[in-house]
N, C-alpha and C positions, 0 to 999 in steps of 0.2 A: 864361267871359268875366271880365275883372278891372277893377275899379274902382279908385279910390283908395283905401288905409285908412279903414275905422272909426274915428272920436275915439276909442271907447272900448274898449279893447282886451279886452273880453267882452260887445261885445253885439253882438247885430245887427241892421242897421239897415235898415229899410221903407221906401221911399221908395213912398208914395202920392198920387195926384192927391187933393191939398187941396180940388177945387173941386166934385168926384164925393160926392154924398149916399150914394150907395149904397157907396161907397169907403170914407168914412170909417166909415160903419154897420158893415157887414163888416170890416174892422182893427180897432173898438173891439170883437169879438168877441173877435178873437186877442187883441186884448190884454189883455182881460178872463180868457182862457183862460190869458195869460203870468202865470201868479202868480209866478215867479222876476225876472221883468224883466230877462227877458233880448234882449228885444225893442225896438227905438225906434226912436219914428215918425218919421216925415220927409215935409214937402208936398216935390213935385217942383219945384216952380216958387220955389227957393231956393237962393242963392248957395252954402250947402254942397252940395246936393243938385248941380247945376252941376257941382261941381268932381268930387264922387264919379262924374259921369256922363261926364265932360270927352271922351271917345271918342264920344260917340252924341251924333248930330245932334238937333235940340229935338222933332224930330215921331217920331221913337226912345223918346226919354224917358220923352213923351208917349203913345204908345202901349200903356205897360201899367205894372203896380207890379214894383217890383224889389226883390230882397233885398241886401244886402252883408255878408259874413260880417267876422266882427274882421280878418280876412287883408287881405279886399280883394276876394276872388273875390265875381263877382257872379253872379244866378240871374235870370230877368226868363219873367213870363206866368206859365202855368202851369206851368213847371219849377222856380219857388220856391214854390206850391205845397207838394211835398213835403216842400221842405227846411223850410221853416216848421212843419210838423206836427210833425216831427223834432225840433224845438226844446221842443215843447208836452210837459204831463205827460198821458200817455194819446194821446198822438199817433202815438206810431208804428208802432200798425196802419195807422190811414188812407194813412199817410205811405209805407208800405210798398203799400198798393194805387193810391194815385198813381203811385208809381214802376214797379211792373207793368205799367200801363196809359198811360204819357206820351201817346202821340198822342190816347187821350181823353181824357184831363185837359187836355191843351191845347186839344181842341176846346171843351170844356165854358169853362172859361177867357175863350175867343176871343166864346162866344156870349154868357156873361154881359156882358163888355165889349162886345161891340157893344149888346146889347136892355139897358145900364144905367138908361138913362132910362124905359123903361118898367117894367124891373123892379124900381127905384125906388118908383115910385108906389106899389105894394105894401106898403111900409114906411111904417110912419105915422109923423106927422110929429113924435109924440111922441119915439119912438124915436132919429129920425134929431137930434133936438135932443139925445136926452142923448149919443146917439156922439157926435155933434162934437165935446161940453163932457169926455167920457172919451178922446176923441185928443189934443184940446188940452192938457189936464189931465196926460196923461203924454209931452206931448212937451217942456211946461215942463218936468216932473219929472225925466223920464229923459233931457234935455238938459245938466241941472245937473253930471249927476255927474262 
């Protein structure tokens, strides 16, 4: 699937539900794990994100996070999954066993996003405060450049 261009022509861009605790928890991993920065975030519910998504209706969007490469090709659920690990240093075992397995990585995917809220609560709320303040934190950053 193809989106709009990436701003930035070497990175690629996350588009995540901004309002999801357990979203941004999990992406302040990744991008704790991106020490090249080659990653940046993006809440869904944003006039760029909008335009990057302009093909898919709002409950599309909204349904899951999505990757966009500098190109424009876009990846959504658990099939950017892969491709994000692939981006990571030490990533691309996993990223290679994602890719062996699609239908369960998408299943697994599908299950997290549905039982988010409960598997949420799991994550204490120290944690979930410092991800928000580490997504935030690099999406000023790595919006800048």
């Amino acid at each position: 699937m193809d989106g709009a261009p990436a701003c930035d022509a070497h990175r690629w861009v996350v588009l995540y539900d901004g309002e999801c605790d357990l979203c941004k928890w999990l992406l302040a991993g990744i991008l704790r794990w991106d020490r090249a920065s080659r990653l940046r975030p993006l809440a869904l519910r944003s006039a760029e994100a909008d335009a990057m998504l302009c093909d898919l209706e709002s409950d599309e969007r909204m349904a899951s996070w999505h990757l966009v490469s500098p190109s424009g090709e876009r990846s959504s659920a658990g099939a950017a999954l892969s491709r994000v690990l692939a981006l990571l240093p030490g990533g691309a075992l996993p990223a290679a066993a994602t890719q062996r397995f699609p239908a369960l990585t998408e299943r697994a995917y599908e299950w997290v996003a549905d039982h988010r809220s409960t598997v949420s609560k799991l994550v204490p709320a120290a944690s979930k405060r410092r991800a928000h303040a580490r997504v935030r934190g690099c999406e000023q950053a790595r919006g800048q450049r």
